[in-house]
N, C-alpha and C positions, 0 to 999 in steps of 0.2 A: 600870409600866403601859403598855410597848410595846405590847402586845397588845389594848389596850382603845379602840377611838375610841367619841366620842360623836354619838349624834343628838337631836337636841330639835324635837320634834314643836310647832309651832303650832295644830294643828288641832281650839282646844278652843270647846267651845260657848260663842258669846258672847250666847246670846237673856237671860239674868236680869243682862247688865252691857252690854248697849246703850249704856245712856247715856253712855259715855266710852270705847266701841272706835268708836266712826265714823270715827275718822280712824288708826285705831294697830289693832295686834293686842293680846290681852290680855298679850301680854308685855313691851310699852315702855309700860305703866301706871307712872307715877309712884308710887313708895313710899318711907315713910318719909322724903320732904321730899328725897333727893338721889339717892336710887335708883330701878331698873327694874326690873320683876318678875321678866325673864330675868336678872338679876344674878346670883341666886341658884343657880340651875340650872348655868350656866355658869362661876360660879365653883368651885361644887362636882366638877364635870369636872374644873377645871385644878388644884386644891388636891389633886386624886388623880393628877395627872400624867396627864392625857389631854390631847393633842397635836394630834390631829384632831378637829375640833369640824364639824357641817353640823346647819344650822339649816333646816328644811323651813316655810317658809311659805303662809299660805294666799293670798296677794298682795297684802296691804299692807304693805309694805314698805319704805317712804320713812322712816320715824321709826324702825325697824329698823335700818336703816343708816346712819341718822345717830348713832344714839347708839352702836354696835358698832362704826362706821368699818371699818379693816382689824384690828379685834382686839388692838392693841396695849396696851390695858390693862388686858387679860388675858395679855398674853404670849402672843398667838396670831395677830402675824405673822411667820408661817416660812416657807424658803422650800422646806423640806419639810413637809407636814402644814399644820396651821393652821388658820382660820378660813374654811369655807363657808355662804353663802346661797344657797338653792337654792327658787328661784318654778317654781310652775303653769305648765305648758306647755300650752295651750292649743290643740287642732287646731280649725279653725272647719269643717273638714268633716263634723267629725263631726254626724250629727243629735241624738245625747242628749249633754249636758254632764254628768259625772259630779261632783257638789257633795262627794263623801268624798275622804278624801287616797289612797288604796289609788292614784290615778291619777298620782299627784305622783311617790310613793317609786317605781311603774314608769318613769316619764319620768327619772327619776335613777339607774336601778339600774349603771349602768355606774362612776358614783362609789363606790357603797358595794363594787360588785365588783374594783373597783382600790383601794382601798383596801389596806395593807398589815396593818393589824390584822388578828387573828383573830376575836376579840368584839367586838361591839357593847352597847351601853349605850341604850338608848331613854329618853327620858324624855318628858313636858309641860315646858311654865313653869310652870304656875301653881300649884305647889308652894311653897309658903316655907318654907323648912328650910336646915339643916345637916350635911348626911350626909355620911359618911365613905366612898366611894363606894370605896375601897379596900378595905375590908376585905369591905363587900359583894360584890367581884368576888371577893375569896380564899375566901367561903364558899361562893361559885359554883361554885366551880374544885375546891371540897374537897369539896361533895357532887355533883359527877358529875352534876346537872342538866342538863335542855335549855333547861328557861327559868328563872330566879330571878326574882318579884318582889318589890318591896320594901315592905312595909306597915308599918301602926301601929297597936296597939291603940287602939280610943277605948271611953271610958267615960264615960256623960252625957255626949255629943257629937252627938247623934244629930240635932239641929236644924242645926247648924254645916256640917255635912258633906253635907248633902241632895245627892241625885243621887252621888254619890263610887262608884263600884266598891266592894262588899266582897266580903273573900278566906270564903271557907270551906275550914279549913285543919284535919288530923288532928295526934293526938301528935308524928308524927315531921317535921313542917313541912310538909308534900306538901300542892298546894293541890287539892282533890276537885272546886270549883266555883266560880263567879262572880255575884255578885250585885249588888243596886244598892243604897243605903242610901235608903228612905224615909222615915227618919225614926221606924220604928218600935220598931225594935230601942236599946237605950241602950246595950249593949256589942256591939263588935263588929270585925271586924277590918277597917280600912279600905286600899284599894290606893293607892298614892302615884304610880300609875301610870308605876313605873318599871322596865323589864323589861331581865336581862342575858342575852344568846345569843351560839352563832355567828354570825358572820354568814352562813355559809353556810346556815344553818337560815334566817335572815330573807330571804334572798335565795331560799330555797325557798318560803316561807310565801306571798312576794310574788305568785311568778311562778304558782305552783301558783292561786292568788286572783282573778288576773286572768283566768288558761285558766276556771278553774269560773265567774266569774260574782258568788262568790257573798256577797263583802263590799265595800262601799267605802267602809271604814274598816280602815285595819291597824292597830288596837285587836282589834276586830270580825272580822278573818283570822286571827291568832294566838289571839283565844279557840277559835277551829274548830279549831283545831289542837289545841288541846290534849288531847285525849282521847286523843290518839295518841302524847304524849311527856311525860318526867317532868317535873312541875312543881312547883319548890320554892317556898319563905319567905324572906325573911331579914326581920327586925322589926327598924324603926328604933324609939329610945325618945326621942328628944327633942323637941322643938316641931317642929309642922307646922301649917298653914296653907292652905287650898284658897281663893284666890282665883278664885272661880267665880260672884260675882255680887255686885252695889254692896252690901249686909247685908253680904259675908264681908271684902271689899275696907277696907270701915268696920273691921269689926271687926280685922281684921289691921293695920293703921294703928294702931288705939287701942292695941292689945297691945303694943307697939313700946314704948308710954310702961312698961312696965313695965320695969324695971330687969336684973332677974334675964332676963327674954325676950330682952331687948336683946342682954345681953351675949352667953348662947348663939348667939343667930342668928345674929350677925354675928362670931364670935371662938373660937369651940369646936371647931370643927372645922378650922376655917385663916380666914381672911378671906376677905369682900366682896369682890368690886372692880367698880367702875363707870366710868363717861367722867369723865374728869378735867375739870372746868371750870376754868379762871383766875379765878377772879371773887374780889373782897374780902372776908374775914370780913363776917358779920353787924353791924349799926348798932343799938346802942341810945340811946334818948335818955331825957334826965330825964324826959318825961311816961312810960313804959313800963315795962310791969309783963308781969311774963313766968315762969308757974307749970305745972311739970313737962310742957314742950315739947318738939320739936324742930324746931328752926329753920336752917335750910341758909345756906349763905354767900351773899351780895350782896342779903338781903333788909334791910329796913329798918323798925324798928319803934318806933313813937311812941306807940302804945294798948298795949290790956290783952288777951295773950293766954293763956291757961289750957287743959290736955290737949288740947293740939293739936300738927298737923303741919304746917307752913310752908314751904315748899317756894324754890328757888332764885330772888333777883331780886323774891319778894315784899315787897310794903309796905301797912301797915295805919298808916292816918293817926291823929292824935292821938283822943283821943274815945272812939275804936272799942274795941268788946269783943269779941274772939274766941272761943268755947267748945267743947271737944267738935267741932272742925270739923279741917278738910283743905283745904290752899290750894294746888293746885298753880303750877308757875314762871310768874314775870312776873304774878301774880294785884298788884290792886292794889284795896285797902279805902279808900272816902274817910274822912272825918271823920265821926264820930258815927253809925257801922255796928254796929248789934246781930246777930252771927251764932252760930247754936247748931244745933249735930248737922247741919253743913253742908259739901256736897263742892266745891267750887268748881276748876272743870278751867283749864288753861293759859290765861291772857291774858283771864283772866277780869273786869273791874270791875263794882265795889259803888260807887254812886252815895252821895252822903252824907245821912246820918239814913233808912237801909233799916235793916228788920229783916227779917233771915232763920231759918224755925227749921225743923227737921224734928223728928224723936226719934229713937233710938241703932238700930230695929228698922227704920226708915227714914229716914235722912236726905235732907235737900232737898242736890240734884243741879243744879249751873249748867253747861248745853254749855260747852265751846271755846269764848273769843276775844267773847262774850256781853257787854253790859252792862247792868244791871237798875238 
């Protein structure tokens, strides 16, 4: 995979998951109690042997690099290739600010054009999956395409996936067109929004984009393009996941507790890998009752938690029943805290004898660092 660098686009709409990007992009969202939602993405690059990794943000970026640091636990500080972050550059002369990335990836084109790879790999974060990102580049490579994207059939999913790209795709994989899932269709073929070119083609798409005017989004450039170049398939078949708003976020959390999900996501394809923390195993005590969980290291548990997610440094005092809920790091439950279908974000406390509930199609949402 000499030949293949990666880019991972930040630039996904955060207006239906507000509640817990104010201070983070939707890619250092806390998952599954000790991960980050770029985990996924970026581990699947480096489990295909991709060496150059540039992460294009839309400029929040503090808790981006803190938990990516210099890459090293991914294997991706080298002192050829390696791990880029690359922020908005900003001119203040200009009189219109352009709010799409199409401005970003021009302010960077000198990176992707030094570059030694030949293909590029586009992806999002907020994909949760497993892909073999290998094999998709060699059906790239085999069918003599200008772009490859990569989808997934869905079937009764049609609620799950709202807003997602769908491909409309003939017999022989060629995608004819582009669409949006509203929700209407219940099968259908969904874009995982992850596109393989040269990069001379994307470095053309770019610059060609900027001269016309006539997108400012490179999602939104390369669908223009397309009319004009062959556009393939390749279909992933295993778990995916769009976290694209607090409902999908919930529900990709909850799915985690299943067993069979677990294992594929995290283990099928190569391994996870995240920032390493030093912190101690988890802490149970004799009042604590603890039923098909996951519960991250240095939390501390003295109540009753049940299908949930628990997240690093949390503690839920004696008393307390947790349910159906998501606690991200350092959250802390007092005594005799009733919580159900509840998101509770970093540094969060629960006052003792609160009852919290939401239900599974909306759960109650607590900001950052909050006490109730």
């Amino acid at each position: 995979m000499k030949d293949l660098m990666g880019i991972i686009n930040l630039s996904e709409s955060e207006e239906a998951i507000k509640e817990i990007t104010y201070n983070r992009p939707i890619a250092t969202i806390p998952i599954a109690g000790r991960y980050r939602i770029i985990d996924f993405t970026l581990s699947n690059m480096v489990n295909a042997g991709i060496r150059n990794v540039a992460i294009f943000t839309r400029g929040k970026s503090r808790s981006l690099m803190d938990h990516l640091g210099t890459g090293k636990d991914w294997d991706l500080d080298r002192k050829r290739d390696g791990l880029f972050v690359l922020n908005p550059v900003i001119n203040y002369d200009d009189i219109i600010f352009n709010k799409g990335d199409i401005e970003n990836f021009n302010s960077h084109v000198d990176y992707i054009k030094h570059s030694k790879q030949e293909y590029v790999l586009l992806s999002r974060s907020y994909m949760i999956c497993n892909v073999d990102y290998a094999k998709a580049f060699k059906h790239h490579k085999d069918s003599k395409a200008d772009i490859t994207i990569i989808y997934k059939q869905m079937e009764n999913s049609h609620q799950k996936f709202l807003n997602c790209d769908t491909l409309n795709i003939d017999e022989e994989g060629k995608v004819l067109s582009i669409g949006r899932n509203t929700g209407i269709n219940k099968t259908y073929n969904m874009s995982m929004e992850m596109y393989i070119m040269k990069k001379e083609l994307l470095l053309e798409i770019i610059q060609n984009s900027i001269s016309a005017g006539d997108s400012e989004y490179l999602k939104q450039a390369v669908f223009l393009n397309m009319k004009n170049l062959k556009v393939n398939s390749y279909p992933f078949t295993g778990y995916v996941s769009c976290v694209n708003s607090i409902q999908n976020y919930y529900k990709a959390n909850m799915e985690l507790l299943n067993v069979e999900i677990s294992r594929e996501l995290f283990q099928k394809n190569g391994l996870i890998y995240t920032k390493i923390n030093n912190e101690p195993p988890a802490k149970y005590t004799d009042s604590s009752n603890v039923v098909n969980s996951l519960i991250a290291n240095g939390s501390i548990i003295e109540g009753t938690v049940k299908n949930s997610i628990i997240g690093r440094g949390v503690k839920i005092k004696k008393g307390s029943v947790v349910k159906d809920s998501i606690i991200m790091r350092k959250g802390i439950v007092e005594e005799n805290v009733q919580l159900t279908n509840v998101i509770l974000d970093k540094y969060v406390r629960i006052t003792k004898d609160k009852t919290l509930f939401g239900d599974k199609k909306n759960p109650f949402v607590a900001k950052k660092s909050i006490v109730l």
